[in-house]
C-alpha positions as protocol buffer text, in pm:
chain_id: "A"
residue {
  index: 1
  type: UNK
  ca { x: 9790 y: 9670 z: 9861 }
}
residue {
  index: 2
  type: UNK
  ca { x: 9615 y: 9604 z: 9571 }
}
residue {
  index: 3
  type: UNK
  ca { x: 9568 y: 9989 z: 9480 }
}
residue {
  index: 4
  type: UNK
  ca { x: 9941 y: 10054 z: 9595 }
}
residue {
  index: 5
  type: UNK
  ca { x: 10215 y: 10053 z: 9311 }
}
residue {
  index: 6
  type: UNK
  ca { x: 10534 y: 10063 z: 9462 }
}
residue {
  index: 7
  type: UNK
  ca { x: 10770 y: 10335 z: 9320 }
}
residue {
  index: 8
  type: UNK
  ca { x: 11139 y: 10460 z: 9384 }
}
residue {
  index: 9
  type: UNK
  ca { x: 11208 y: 10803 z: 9255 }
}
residue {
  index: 10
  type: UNK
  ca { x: 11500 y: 11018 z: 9258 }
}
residue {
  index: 11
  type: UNK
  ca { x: 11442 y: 11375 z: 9420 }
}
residue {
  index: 12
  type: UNK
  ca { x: 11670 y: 11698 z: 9406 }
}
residue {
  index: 13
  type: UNK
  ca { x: 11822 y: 11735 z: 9772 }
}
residue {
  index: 14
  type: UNK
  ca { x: 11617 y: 12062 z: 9840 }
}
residue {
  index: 15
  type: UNK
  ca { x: 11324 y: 11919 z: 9730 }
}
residue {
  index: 16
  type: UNK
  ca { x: 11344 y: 11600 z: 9968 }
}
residue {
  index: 17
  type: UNK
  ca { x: 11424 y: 11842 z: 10253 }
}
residue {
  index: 18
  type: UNK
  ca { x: 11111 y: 12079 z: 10176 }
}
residue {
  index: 19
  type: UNK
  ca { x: 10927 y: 11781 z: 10179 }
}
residue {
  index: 20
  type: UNK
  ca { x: 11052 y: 11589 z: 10502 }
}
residue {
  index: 21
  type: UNK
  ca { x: 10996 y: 11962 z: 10682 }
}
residue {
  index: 22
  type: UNK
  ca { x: 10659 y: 11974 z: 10519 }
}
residue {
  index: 23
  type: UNK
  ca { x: 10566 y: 11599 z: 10601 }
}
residue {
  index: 24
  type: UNK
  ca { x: 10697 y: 11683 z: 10999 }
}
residue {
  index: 25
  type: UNK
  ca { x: 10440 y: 11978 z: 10996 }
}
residue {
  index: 26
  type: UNK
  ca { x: 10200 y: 11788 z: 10884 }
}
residue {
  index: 27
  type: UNK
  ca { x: 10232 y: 11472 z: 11082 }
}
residue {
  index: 28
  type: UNK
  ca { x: 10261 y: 11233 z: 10829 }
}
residue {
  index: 29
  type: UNK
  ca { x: 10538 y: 11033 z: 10662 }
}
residue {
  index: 30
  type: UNK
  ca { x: 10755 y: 11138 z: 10362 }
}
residue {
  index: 31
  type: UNK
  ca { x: 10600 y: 10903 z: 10161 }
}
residue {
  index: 32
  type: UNK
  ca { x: 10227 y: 10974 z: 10299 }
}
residue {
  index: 33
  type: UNK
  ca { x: 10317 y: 11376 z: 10212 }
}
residue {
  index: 34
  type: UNK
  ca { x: 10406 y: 11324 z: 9879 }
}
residue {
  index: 35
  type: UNK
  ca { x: 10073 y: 11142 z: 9803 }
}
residue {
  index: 36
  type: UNK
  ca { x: 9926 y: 11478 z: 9920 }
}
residue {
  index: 37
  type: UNK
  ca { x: 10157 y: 11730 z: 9722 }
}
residue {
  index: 38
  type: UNK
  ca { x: 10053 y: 11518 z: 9392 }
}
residue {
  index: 39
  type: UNK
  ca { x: 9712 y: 11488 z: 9444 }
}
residue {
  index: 40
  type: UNK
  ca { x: 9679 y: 11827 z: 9543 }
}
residue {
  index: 41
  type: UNK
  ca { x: 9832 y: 11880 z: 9236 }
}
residue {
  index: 42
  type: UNK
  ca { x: 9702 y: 11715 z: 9035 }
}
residue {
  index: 43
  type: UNK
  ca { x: 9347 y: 11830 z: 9170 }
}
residue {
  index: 44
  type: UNK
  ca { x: 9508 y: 12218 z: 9076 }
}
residue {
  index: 45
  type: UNK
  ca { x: 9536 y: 12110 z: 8736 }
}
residue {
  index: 46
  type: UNK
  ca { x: 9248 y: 11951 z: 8654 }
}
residue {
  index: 47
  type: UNK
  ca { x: 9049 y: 12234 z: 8808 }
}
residue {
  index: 48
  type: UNK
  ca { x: 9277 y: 12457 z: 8566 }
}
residue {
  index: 49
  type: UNK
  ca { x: 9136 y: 12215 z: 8290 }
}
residue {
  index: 50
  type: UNK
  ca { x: 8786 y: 12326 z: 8349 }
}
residue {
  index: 51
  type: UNK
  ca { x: 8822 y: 12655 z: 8439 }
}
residue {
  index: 52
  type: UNK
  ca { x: 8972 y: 12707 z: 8070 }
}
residue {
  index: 53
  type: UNK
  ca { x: 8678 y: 12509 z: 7893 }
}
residue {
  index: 54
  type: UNK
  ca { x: 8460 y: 12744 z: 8076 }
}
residue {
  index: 55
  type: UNK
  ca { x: 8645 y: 13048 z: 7971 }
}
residue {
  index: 56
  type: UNK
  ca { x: 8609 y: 12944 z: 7584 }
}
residue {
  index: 57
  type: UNK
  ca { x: 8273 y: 12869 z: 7637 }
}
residue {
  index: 58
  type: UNK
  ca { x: 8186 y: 13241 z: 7725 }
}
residue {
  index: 59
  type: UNK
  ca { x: 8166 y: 13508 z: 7487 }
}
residue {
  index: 60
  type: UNK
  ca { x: 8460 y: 13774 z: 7448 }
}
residue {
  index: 61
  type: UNK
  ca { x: 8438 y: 14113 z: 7566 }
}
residue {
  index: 62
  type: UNK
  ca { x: 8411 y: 14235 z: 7241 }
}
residue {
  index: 63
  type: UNK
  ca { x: 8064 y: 14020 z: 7135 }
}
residue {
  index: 64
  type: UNK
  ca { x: 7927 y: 14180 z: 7487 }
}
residue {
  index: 65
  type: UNK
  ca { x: 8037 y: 14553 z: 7345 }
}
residue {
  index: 66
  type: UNK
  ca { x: 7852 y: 14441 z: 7032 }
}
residue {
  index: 67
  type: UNK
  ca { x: 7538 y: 14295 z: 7188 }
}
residue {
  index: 68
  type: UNK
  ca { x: 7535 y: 14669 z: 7423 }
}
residue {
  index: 69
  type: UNK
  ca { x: 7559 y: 14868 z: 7102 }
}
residue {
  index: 70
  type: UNK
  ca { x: 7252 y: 14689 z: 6919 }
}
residue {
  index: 71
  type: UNK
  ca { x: 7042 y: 14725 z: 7193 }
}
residue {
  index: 72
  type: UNK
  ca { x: 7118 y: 15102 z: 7233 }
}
């Protein structure tokens, strides 16, 4: 258990039935589902992360309508 911090958290009463339903479908426990739901999460967010240093990386639209015009 040397990964493993043990945590107690308080959860809004819909929100620990969503996930008991969810962890049912699933097969696993509460607690095992709720490892999922944050690092799928988490995995969103970070993807988020990179998808917007990409997107400032690339040039605007209107440097590509530029670039078009010079070369006409």
């Amino acid at each position: 258990m040397g990964d493993i911090v043990r945590s107690q958290c308080r959860l809004p009463r819909e929100l620990n039935e969503w996930l008991i339903e969810r962890a049912k479908q699933e097969a696993r426990s509460k607690n095992a589902q709720l490892v999922v739901e944050l690092r799928t999460r988490r995995a969103e967010l970070e993807d988020e992360a990179v998808c917007k240093g990409c997107a400032s990386d690339a040039p605007t639209l209107p440097m590509l309508r530029e670039e078009v015009s010079e070369g006409d």
